[in-house]
C-alpha positions in Angstrom: 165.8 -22.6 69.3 164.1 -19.8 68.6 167.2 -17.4 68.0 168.3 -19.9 65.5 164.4 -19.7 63.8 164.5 -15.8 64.0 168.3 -16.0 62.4 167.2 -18.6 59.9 163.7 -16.4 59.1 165.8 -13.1 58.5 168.2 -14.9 56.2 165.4 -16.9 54.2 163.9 -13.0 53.6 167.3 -11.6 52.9 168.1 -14.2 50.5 164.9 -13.7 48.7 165.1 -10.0 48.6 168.6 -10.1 47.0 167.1 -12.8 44.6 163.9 -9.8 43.9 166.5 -7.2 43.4 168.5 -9.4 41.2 165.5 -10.3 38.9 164.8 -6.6 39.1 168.3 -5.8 37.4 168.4 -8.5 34.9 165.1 -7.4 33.3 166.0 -4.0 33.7 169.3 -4.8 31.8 167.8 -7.1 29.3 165.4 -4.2 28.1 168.4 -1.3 27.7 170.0 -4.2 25.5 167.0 -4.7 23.3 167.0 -1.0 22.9 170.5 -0.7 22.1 170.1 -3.5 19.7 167.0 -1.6 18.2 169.0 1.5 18.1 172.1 0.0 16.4 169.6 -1.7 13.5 167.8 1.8 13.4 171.4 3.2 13.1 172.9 0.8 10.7 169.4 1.4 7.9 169.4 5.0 8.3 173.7 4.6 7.4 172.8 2.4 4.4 170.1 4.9 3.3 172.7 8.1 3.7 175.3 5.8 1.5 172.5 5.3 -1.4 172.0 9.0 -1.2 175.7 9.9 -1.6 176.2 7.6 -4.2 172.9 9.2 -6.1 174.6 12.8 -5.1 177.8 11.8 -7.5 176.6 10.6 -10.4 178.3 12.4 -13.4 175.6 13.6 -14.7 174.5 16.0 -11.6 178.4 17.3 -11.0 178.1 18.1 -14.5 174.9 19.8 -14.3 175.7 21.5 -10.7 178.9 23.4 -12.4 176.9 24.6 -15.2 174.3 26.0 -13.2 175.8 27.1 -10.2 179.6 27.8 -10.6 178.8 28.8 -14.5 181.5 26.4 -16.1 181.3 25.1 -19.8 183.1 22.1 -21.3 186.3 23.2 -22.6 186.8 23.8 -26.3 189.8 24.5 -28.3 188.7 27.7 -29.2 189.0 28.7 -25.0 192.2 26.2 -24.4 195.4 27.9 -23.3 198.2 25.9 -23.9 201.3 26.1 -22.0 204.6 24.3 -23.1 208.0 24.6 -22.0 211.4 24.8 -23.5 215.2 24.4 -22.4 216.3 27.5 -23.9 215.3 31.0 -22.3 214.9 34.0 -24.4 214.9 36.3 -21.9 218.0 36.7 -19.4 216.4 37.3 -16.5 214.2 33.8 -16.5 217.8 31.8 -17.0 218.3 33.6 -13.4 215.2 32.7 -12.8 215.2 28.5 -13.3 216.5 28.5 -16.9 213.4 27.4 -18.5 211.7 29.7 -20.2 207.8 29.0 -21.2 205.4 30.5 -23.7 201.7 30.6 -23.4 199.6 30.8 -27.0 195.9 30.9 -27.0 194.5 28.7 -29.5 192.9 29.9 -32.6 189.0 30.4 -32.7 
C-alpha cells in the first residue's frame, strides 16, 4: 500500500510540475506574441508614414525645382529645341548603305 501511495505521490508532483512548466510556456509565448503584434503595428505606422513622405518627395513642383537647382536644367524653349526629322530619300550615298534614310538636324531660329 504504500508503494502504490509513494507511486501515486510522485505522479501527483509530476503531473503538477508538467502543468507549472506548461503555464510557464504559455505566458511566456503569449508575451513574444503581444510583442510581435506591437512590432507589426509599430511596423505597419512607420510604413504608412515612409509612403506619405514619398508621395510628398514627388510632387511636381519639387522635381521641377530639384533639376533646376541641382542638375541645372531649364524648361525647353524653341529658341534651344533641335528638331530631328526624317526622310525616305538619302542625299548622301554612303547613308543609303547605311539604312537608306537619311535625316537632317536644324536648330530652330532664336
Amino acid at each position: 500500500m504504500i508503494r502504490l501511495n509513494l507511486v501515486l505521490l510522485m505522479a501527483v508532483v509530476a503531473s503538477a510540475m508538467y502543468l507549472v512548466s506548461v503555464q510557464y510556456d504559455s505566458r511566456r509565448l503569449f508575451f513574444e506574441l503581444d510583442r510581435a503584434n506591437s512590432e507589426a503595428t509599430r511596423l505597419e505606422t512607420e510604413r504608412e508614414r515612409l509612403q506619405v513622405e514619398k508621395r510628398a518627395q514627388a510632387t511636381p513642383a519639387r522635381v521641377e525645382r530639384i533639376a533646376r537647382e541641382k542638375l541645372q536644367m531649364r524648361l525647353a524653349s524653341p529658341a534651344i529645341t533641335t528638331y530631328v526629322s526624317y526622310s525616305n530619300a538619302a542625299a548622301d550615298p554612303g547613308e543609303q548603305a547605311a539604312g537608306g534614310v537619311a535625316s537632317s538636324v536644324r536648330k530652330a531660329n532664336r
